[in-house]
C-alpha positions as CSV (number, residue, x, y, z in Angstrom):
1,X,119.1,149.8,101.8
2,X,119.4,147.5,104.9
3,X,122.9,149.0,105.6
4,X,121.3,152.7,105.6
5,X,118.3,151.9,108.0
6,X,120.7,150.0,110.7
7,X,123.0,152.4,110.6
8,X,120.3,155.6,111.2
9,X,119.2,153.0,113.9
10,X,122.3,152.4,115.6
11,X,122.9,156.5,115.0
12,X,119.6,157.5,117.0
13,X,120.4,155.1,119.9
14,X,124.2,156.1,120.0
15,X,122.8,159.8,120.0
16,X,120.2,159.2,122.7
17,X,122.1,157.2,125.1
18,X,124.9,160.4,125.5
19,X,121.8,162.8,125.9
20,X,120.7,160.7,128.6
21,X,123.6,160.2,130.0
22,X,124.7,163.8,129.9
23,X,121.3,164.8,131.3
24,X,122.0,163.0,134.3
25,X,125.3,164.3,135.0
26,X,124.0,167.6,134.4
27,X,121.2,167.8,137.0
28,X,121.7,164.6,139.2
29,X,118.8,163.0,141.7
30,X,119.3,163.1,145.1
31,X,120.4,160.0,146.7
32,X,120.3,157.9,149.7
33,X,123.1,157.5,152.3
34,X,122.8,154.1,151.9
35,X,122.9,153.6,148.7
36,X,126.3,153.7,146.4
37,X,126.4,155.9,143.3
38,X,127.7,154.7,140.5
39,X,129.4,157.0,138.0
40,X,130.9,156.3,134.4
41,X,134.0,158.2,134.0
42,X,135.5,158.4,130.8
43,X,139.0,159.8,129.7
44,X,141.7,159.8,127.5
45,X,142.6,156.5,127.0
46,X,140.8,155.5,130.3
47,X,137.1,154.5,131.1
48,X,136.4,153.6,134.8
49,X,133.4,153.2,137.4
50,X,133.3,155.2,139.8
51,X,131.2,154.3,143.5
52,X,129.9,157.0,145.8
53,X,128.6,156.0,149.0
């Protein structure tokens, strides 16, 4: 039973993370010029950080 209800709770914040994540690449804020964007770019067989200034 306790395997079951962590894994449906590890599921829904898997799940949620990507939709927020994809939401904000989808319709970005506006940002400051002097501020630096950060950006999480993922790939095959590559994950990186990406700054935007």
């Amino acid at each position: 039973m306790t395997d079951v209800a962590l894994s449906i709770a590890v599921s829904v914040v898997v799940v949620d993370s990507i939709d927020r994540y994809l939401e904000k690449e989808r319709y970005p804020k506006e940002f400051s010029k002097d501020r630096i964007s950060w950006k999480l770019q993922v790939g095959p067989g590559t994950i990186g950080l990406r700054g935007t200034f």
